[in-house]
C-alpha positions as CSV (number, residue, x, y, z in Angstrom):
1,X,0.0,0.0,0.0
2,X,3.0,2.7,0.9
3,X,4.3,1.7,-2.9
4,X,1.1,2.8,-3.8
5,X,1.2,6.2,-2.3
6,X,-1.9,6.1,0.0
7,X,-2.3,8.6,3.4
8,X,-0.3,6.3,5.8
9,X,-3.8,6.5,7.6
10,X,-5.3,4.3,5.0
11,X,-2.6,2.2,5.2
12,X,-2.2,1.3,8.1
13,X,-6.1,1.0,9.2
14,X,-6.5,-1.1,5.5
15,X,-5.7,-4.3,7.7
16,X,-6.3,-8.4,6.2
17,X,-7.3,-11.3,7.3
18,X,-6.1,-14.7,6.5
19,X,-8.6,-17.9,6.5
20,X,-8.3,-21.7,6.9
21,X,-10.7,-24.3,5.2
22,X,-11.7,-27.8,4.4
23,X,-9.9,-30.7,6.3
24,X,-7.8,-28.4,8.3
25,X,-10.2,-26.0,9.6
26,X,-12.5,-28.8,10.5
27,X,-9.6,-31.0,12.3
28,X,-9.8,-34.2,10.3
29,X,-6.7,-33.4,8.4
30,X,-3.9,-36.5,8.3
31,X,-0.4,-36.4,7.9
32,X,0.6,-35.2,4.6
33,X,-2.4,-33.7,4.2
34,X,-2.3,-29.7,2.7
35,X,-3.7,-26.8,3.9
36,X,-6.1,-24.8,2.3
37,X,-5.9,-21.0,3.8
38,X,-7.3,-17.8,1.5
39,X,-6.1,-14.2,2.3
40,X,-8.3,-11.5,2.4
41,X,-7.6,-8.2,1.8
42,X,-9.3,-4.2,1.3
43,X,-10.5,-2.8,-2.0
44,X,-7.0,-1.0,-2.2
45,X,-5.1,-4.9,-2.9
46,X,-5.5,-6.1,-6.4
47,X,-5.0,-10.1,-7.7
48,X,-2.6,-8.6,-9.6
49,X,-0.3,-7.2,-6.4
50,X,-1.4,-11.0,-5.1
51,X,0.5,-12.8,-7.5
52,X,3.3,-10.1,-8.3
53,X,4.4,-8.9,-5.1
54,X,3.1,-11.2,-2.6
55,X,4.5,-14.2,-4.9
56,X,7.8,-12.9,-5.3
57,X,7.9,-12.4,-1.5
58,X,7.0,-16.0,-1.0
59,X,9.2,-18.1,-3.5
60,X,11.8,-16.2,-2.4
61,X,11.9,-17.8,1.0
62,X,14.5,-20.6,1.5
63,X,12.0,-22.7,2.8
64,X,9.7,-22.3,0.0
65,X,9.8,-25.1,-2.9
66,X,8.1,-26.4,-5.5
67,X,5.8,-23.0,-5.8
68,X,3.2,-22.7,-8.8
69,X,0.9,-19.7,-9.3
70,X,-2.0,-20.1,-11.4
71,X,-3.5,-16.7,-12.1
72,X,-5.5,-18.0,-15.5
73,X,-7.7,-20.4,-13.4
74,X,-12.0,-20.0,-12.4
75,X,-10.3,-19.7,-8.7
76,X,-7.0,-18.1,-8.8
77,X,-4.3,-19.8,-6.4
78,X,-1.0,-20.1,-5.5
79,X,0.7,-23.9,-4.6
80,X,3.6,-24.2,-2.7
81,X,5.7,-26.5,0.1
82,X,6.6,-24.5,3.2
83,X,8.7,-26.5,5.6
84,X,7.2,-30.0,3.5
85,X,3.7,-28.8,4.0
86,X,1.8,-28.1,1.0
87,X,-0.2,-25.4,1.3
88,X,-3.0,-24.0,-1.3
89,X,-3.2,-20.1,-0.9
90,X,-6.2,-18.3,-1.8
91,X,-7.0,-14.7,-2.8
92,X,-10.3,-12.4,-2.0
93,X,-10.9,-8.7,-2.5
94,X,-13.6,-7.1,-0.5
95,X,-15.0,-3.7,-1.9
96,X,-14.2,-1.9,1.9
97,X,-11.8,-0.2,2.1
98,X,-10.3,-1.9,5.6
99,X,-10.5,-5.6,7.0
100,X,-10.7,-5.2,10.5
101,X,-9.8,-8.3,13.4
102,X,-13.9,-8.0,14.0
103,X,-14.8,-9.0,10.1
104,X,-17.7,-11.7,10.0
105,X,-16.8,-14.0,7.1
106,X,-20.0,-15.9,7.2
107,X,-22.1,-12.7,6.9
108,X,-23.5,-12.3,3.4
109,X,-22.9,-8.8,3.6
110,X,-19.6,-9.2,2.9
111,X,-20.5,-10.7,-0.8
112,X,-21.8,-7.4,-1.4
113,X,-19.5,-5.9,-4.6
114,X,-16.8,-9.1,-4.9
115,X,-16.0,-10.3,-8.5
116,X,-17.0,-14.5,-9.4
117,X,-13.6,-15.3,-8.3
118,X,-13.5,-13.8,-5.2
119,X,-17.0,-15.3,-4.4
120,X,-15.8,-18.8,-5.5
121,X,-12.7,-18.1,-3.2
122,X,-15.0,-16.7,0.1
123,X,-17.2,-19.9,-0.2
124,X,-14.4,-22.2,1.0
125,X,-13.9,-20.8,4.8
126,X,-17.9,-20.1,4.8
127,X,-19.0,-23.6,3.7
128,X,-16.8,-25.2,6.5
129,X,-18.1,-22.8,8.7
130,X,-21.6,-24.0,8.3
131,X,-20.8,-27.5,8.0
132,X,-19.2,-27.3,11.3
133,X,-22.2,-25.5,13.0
134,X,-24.8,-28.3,11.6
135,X,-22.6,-31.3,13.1
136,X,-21.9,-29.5,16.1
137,X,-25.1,-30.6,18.7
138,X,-22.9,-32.1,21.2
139,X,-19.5,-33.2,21.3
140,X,-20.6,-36.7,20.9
141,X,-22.5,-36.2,17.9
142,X,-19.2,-33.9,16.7
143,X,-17.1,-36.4,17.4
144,X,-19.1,-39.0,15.2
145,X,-18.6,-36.9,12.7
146,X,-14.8,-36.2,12.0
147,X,-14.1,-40.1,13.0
148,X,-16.5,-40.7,9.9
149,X,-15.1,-38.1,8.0
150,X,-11.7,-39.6,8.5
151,X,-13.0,-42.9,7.6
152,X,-14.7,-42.3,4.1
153,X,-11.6,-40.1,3.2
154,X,-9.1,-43.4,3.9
155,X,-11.4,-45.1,1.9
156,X,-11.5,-43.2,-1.0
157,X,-8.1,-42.4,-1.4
158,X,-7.4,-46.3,-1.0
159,X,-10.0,-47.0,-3.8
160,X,-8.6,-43.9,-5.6
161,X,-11.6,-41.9,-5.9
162,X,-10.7,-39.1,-3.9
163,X,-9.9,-36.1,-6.3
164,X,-12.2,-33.6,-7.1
165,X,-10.3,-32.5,-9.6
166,X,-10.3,-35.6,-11.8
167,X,-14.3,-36.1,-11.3
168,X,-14.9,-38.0,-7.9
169,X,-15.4,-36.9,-4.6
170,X,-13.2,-34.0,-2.4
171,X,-12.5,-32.9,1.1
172,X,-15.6,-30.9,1.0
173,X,-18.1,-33.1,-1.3
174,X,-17.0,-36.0,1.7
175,X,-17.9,-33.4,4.6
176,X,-21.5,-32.6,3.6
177,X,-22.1,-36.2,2.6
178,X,-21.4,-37.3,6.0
179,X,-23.0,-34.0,7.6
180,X,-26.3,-35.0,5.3
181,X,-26.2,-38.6,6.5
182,X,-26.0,-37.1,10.2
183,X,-28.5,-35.5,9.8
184,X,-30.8,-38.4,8.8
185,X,-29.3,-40.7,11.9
186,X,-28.1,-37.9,14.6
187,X,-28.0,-40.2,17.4
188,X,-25.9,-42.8,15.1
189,X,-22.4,-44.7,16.8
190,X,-19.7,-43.7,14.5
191,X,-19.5,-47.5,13.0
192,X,-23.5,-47.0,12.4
193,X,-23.2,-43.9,10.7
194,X,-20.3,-45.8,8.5
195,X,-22.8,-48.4,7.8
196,X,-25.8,-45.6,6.9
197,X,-23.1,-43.7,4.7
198,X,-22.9,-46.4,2.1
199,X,-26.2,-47.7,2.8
200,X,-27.7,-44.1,2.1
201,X,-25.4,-43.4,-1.0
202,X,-25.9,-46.6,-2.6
203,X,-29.7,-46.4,-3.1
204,X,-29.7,-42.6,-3.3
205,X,-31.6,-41.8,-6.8
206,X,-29.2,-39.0,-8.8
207,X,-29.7,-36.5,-9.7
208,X,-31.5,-35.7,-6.6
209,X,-29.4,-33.2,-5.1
210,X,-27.7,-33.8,-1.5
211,X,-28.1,-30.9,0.3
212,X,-28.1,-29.6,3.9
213,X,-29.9,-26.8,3.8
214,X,-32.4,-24.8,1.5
215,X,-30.6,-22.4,-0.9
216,X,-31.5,-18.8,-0.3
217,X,-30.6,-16.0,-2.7
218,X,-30.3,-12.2,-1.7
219,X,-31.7,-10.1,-4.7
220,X,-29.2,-7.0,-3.2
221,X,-26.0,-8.6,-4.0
222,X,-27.1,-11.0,-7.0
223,X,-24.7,-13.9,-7.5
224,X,-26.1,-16.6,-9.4
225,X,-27.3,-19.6,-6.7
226,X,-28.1,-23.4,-8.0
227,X,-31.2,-23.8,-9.3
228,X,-32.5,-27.3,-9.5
229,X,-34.7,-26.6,-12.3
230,X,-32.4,-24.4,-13.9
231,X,-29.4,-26.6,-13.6
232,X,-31.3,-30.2,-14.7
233,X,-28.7,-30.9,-17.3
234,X,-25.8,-33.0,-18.4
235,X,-23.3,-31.6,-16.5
236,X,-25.0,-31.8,-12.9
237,X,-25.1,-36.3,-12.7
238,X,-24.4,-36.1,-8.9
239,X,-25.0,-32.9,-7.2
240,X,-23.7,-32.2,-3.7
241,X,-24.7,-28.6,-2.8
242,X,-22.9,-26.3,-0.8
243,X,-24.7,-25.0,2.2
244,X,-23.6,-21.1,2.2
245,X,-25.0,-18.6,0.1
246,X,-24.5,-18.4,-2.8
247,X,-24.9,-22.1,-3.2
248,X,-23.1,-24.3,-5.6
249,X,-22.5,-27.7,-7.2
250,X,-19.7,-28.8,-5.6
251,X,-19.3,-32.0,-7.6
252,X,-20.0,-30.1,-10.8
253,X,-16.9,-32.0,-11.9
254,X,-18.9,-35.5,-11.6
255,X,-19.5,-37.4,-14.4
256,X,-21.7,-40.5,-15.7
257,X,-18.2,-42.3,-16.2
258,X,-16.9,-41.5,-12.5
259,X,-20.6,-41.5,-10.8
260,X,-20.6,-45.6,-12.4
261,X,-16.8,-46.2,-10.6
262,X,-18.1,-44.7,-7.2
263,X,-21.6,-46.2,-7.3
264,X,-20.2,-49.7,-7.7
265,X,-17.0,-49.0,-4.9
266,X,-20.0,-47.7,-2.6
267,X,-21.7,-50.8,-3.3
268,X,-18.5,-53.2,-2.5
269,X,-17.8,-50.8,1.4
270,X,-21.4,-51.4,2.0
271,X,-21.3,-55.1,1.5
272,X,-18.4,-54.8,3.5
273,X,-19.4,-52.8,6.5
274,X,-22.7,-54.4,6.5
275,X,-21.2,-58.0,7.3
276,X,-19.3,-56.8,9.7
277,X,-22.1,-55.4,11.0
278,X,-23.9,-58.5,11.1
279,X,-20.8,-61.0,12.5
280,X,-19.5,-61.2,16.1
281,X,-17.5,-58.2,17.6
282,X,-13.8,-58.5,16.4
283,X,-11.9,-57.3,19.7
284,X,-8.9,-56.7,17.4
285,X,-10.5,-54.5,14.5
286,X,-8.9,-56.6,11.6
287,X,-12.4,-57.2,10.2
288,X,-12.1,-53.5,8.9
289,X,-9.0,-54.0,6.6
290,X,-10.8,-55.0,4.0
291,X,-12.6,-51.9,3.6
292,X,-9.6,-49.9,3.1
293,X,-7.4,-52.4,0.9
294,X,-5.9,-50.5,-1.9
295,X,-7.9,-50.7,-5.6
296,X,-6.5,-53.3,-8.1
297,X,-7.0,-50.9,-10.8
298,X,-3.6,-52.0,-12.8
299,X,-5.4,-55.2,-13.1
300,X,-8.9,-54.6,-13.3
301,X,-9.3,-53.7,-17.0
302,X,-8.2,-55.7,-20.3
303,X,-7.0,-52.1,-21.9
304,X,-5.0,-49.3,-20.4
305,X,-3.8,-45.8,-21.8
306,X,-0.7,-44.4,-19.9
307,X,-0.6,-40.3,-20.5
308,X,2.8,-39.3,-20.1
309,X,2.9,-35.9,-19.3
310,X,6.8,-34.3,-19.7
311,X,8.4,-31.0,-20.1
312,X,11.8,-30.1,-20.3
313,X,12.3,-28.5,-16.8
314,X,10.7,-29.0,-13.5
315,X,9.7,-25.2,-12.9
316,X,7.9,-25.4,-16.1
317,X,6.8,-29.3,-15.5
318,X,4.5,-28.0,-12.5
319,X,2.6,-25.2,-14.5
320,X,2.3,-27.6,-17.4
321,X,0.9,-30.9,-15.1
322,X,-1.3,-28.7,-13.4
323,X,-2.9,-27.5,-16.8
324,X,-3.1,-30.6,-18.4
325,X,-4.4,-32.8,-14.7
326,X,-7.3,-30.0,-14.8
327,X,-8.7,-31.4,-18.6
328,X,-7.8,-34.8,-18.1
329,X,-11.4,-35.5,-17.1
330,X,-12.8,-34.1,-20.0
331,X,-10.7,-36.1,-22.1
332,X,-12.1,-39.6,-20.3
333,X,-15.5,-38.4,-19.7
334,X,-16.8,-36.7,-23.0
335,X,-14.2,-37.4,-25.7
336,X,-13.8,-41.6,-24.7
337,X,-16.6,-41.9,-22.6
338,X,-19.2,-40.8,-24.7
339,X,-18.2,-41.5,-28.2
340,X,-16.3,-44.3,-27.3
341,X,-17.9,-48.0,-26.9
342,X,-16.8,-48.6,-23.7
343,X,-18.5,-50.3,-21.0
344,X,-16.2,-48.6,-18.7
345,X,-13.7,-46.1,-18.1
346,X,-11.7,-45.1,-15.0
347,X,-8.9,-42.4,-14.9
348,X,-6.6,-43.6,-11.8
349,X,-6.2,-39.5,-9.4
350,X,-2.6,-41.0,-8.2
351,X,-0.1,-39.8,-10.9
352,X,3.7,-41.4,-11.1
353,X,5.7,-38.8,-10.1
354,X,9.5,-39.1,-12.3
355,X,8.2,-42.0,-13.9
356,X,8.1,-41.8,-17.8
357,X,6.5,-44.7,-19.7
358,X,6.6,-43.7,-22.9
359,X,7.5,-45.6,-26.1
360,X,11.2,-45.8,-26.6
361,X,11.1,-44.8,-30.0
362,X,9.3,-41.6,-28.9
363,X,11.2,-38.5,-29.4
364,X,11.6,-37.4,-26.0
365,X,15.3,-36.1,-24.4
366,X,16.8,-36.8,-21.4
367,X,15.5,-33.5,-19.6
368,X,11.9,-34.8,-20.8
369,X,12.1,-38.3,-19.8
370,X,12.9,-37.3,-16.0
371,X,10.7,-34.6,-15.7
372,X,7.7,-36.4,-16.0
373,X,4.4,-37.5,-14.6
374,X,2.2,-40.4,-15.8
375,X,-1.6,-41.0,-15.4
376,X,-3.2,-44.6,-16.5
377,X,-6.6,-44.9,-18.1
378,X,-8.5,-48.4,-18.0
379,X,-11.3,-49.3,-20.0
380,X,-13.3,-52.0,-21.1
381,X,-15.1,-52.4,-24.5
382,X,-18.9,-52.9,-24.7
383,X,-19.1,-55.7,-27.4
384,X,-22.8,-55.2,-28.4
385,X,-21.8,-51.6,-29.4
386,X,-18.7,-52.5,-31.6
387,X,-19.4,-51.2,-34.9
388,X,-16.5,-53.4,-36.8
389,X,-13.3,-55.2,-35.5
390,X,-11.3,-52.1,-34.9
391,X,-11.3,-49.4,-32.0
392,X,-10.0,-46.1,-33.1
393,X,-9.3,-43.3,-30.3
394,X,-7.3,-41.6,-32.8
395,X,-10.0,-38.8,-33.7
396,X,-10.6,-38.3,-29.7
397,X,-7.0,-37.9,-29.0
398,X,-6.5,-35.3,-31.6
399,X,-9.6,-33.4,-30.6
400,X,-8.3,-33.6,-27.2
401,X,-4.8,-32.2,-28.3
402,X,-6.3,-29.2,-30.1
403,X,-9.7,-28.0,-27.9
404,X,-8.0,-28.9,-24.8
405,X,-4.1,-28.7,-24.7
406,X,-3.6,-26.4,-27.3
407,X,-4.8,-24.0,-24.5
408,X,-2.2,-23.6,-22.5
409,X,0.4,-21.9,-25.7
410,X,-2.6,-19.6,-26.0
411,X,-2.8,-18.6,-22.7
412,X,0.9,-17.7,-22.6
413,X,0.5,-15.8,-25.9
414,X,-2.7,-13.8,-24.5
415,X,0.0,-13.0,-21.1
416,X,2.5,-11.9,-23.8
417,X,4.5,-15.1,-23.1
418,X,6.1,-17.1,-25.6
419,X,5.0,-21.2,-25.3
420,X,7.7,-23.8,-23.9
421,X,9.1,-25.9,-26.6
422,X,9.3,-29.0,-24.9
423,X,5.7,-29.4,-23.3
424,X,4.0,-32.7,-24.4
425,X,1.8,-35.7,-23.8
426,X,2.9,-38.8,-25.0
427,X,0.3,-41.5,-24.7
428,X,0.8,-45.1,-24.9
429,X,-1.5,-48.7,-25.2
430,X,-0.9,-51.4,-22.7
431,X,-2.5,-54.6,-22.1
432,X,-3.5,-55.8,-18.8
433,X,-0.7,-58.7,-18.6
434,X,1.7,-56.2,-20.5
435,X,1.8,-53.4,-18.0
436,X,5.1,-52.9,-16.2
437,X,5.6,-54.2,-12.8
438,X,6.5,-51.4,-10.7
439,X,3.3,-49.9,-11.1
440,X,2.5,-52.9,-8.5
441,X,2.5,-52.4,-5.2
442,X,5.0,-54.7,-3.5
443,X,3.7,-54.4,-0.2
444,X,0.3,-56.4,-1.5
445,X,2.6,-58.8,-3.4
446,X,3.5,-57.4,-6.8
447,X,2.0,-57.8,-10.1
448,X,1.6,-61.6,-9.9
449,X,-0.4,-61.8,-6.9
450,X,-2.7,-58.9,-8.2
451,X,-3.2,-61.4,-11.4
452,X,-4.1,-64.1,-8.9
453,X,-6.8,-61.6,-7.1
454,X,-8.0,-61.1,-10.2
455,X,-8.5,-64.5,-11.1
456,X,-10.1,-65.0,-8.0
457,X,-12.7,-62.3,-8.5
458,X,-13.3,-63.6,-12.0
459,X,-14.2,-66.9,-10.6
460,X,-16.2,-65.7,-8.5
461,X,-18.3,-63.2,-10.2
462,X,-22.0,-64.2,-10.1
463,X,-21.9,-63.0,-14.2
464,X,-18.9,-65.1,-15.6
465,X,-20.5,-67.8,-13.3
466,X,-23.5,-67.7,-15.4
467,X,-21.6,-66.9,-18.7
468,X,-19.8,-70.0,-17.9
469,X,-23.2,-71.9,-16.8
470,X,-25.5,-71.0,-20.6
471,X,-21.4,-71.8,-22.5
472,X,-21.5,-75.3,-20.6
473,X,-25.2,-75.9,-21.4
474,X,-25.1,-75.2,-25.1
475,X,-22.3,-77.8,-25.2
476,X,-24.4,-80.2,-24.0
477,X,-27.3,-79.4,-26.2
478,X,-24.9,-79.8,-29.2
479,X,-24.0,-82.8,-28.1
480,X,-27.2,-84.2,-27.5
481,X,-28.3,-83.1,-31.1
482,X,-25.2,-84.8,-32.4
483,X,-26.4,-88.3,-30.3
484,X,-29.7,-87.6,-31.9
485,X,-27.7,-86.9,-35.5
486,X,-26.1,-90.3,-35.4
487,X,-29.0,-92.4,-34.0
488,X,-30.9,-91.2,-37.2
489,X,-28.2,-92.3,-39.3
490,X,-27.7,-95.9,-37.5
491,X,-31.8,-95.8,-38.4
492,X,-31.1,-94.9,-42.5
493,X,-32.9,-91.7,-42.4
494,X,-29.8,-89.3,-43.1
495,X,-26.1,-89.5,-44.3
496,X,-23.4,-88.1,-42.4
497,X,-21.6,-84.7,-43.2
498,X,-18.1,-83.5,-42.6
499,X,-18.2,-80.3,-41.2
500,X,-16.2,-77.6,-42.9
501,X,-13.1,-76.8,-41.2
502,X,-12.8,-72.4,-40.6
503,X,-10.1,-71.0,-42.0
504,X,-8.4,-69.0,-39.9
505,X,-7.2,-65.0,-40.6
506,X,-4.6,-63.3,-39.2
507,X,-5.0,-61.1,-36.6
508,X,-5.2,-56.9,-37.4
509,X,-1.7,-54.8,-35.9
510,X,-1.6,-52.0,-33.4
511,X,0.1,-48.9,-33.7
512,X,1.7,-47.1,-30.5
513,X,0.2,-43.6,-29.6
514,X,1.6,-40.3,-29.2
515,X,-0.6,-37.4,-28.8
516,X,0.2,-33.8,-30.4
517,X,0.3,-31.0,-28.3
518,X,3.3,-28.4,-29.2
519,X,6.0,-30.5,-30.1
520,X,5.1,-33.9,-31.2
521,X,3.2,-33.4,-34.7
522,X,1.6,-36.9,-35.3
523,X,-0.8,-39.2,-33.4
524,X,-1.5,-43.2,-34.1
525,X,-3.6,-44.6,-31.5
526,X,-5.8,-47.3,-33.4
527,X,-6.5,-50.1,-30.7
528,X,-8.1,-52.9,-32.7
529,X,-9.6,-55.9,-30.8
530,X,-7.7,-58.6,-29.4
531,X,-8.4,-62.1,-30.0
532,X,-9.9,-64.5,-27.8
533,X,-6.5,-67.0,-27.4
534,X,-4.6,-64.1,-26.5
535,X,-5.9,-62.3,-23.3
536,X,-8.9,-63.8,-21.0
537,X,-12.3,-62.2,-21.1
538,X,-12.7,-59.4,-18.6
539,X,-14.3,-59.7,-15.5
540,X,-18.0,-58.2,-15.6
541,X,-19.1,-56.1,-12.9
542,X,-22.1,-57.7,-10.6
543,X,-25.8,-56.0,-11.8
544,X,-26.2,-53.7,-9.1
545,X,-22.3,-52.3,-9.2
546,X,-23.0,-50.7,-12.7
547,X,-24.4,-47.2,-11.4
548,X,-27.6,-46.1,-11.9
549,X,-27.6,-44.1,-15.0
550,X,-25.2,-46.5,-17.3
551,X,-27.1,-49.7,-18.9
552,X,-24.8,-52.0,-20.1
553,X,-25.4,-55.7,-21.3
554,X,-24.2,-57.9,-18.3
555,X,-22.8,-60.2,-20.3
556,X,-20.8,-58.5,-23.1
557,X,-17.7,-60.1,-23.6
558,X,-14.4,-58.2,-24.2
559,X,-13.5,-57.6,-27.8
560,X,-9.6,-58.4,-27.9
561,X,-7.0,-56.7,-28.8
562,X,-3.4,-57.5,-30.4
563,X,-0.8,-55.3,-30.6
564,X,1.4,-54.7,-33.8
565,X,5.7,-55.8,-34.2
566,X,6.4,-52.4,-34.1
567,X,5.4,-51.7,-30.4
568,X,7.6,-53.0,-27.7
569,X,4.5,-54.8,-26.3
């Protein structure tokens, strides 16, 4: 403010306040966990001070690493490690001209003249505010609360669907779920309340909306507030509201592809929690390790995708990652998962840090190859839907590379910036059994006894049970006709055929992938099917783990694919 040349009078009475939020205001934070905090600040500070000054201030601390402003996105924010805590840093301009010690964040009044992303950035502190108040009866009831809280969020992360960022569930969306359910059961043990979460959430009819209170609107300040009428479309599958005004979607992010993966994980922890809740009382607690055991995603799909994301430095790595993790979602959700297809689809949150799986033939340096971070796509192919032997992703990669990706070059043009030469995605088709084995975690046995698990679940999946039940019955009808064949002929009333022998054709090749953003110019991502010999069918998910709004057939079988001589498959 003194560089600005105000009265030292205004100065010095202009004031700021700085805010916690999410897991850490509400005390259910673990370690490792970040920090969300949000400074706000009088009419006289601008975003542009926020992430000029006040960010050169900051990274040049010595105990300040790995810091990444984004100024471009819907919520402006600064990421950094301060001391090894990662801390997510906020920015809100209020249109007084002083923020005193006495300022009531939670009063709408304080709304009144703020800018979309200052709003965005205010509902943080004043939805955990309110979320906090509703649990907060007694300290038993409180209590019940963040133990569940701290439940659901080991669980998800375990099952990897805790990112809100890649289209499942948050911090916050898992705080007003379990504040809703609460609500319903207020008297409710912490295990009961476990058990009602996934009992409530598994038969809960979306796009209903989850909500703990009624959304108000104030006609004096006049920021838009969710609208269930209004907002009955496409983009709103799951809605979890936020309490504070103005209320939003706060799984906006949520779509038909990742509402089927949590639907059928919420159907497995209730299954779970509801026979222990049924057997005798385990005086040791190892009846719950089941719940949280770690997701077999590397070997629950036929197909994967690895996304190699690399750039030629690490300062511009984390600007570049950040970019490209924000629109990943959109790339698995509308340009594969609807015009794809696919029975299913799951983008695994946890990305490999250093760990570059690209093609060896791609042209990537040295610098490249170590900075790098690589996300894994599963899928499986819905049969019925095939049009053709061939499954080209080709056209959804490209369009991918030049709505989505191409992006980021413009942005840095439109901040008179020149692009970085070096920023890419490389993306690369694996099979299930082809996948390399340090994706596997060790601790649960490695890649072969994730093969055997998966075996196991094949066999005992109530849908390959019955696939293998109708395959073993139609044997026996063809061989009773063929008793009945030959009984006519002994009799004289037909002459005996030699079936024709099928001929057999070779099977179609595979290219390897690479998708264009700035410097990679060509893309080749044709996955045809496999054949039958060569990889086992999938395993089928049980009826009521598909979701609610994705109909597949039960019984579609896998169509295979074979890679080409020119990968290093």
């Amino acid at each position: 403010l003194h560089v600005r040349r105000l009265p030292p009078e205004v100065a010095d009475a202009a004031g700021g306040d700085l805010y916690t939020s999410g897991s850490y205001r509400l005390g259910v934070h673990e370690p490792g966990a970040d920090i969300d905090a949000i400074v706000v600040s009088p009419t006289h500070c601008t975003r542009e001070d926020f992430f000029d000054t006040l960010a050169d201030r900051i990274a040049g601390r010595p105990e300040v690493a790995n810091f990444s402003p984004v100024a471009t996105a819907a919520v402006p924010i600064m990421t950094f490690d301060m001391d090894g805590i990662n801390i997510d840093l906020m920015f809100a301009q209020l249109s007084t001209s002083s923020v005193g010690n006495n300022l009531d964040i939670d009063d709408d009044g304080i709304l009144v003249g703020v800018d979309a992303a200052t709003a965005k950035s205010l509902n943080a502190p004043r939805v955990t505010n309110l979320i906090a108040r509703f649990v907060s009866g007694n300290a038993k009831r409180y209590d019940a609360f963040l133990l569940t809280v701290r439940c659901i969020r080991r669980w998800a992360k375990a099952r990897g669907l805790y990112s809100n960022k890649m289209g499942y569930w948050g911090g916050v969306n898992i705080a007003i779920a379990v504040a809703f359910v609460l609500q319903l059961y207020p008297e409710a043990s912490p295990a009961a309340l476990l058990r009602k979460f996934f009992l409530v959430f598994k038969t809960w009819r979306w796009p209903n909306p989850v909500m703990l209170c009624r959304p108000h609107d104030v006609p004096e300040i006049g920021l838009p507030v969710w609208n269930g009428f209004v907002s009955s479309t496409g983009r709103h599958v799951a809605p979890i509201i936020t309490p504070a005004y103005p209320a939003m979607n706060s799984t906006l992010a949520v779509s038909r592809q990742t509402l089927q993966i949590l639907h059928s994980e919420i159907v497995r922890g209730h299954q779970i929690v509801d026979a222990i809740y049924r057997q005798a009382p385990d005086p040791t607690g190892n009846c719950w390790e089941q719940l949280f055991q770690p997701a077999d995603f590397y070997s629950s799909y036929p197909h994967y995708i690895s996304l190699c994301i690399v750039s030629p430095s690490t300062k511009t790595l984390q600007a570049w990652a950040g970019f490209v993790e924000s629109r990943l979602r959109r790339l698995v959700s509308e340009n594969l998962g609807r015009s794809l297809p696919l029975r299913k689809v799951q983008l695994w949150p946890k990305g490999i840090q250093e760990g570059c799986y690209a093609d060896l033939a791609a042209r990537l340096t040295q610098a490249q190859r170590k900075n790098a971070i690589t996300y894994f796509v599963g899928f499986a192919i819905d049969r019925p839907r095939m049009r053709g032997e061939r499954l080209d992703v080709e056209r959804m990669l490209q369009q991918f590379g030049v709505n989505d990706l191409a992006r980021f070059g413009q942005q840095a043009l439109e901040q008179g910036e020149q692009p970085t030469i070096g920023n890419d995605v490389i993306v690369r088709y694996h099979r299930r059994r082809t996948l390399p084995r340090d994706l596997f975690d060790k601790e649960t046995g490695g890649k072969n006894a994730a093969m055997l698990r998966y075996r196991k679940r094949k066999r005992e999946d109530p849908a390959y049970k019955e696939k293998v039940r109708l395959k073993k019955l139609e044997q026996l009808k063809k061989r009773v006709e063929e008793m009945q064949r030959r009984k006519r002929e002994r009799d004289g009333d037909i002459k005996i055929e030699k079936p024709e022998v099928p001929t057999e054709t070779p099977n179609d090749i595979v290219s390897s992938t690479t998708l264009p953003t700035e410097s990679q110019d060509t893309v080749s991502s044709t996955i045809p099917t496999e054949s039958q010999d060569t990889l086992p069918p999938p395993e089928d998910s049980p009826a009521d783990a598909r979701g609610p709004y994705l109909d597949s057939p039960a019984d579609a079988q896998e169509p295979p694919l074979v890679p080409s001589s020119d990968t290093l498959d």
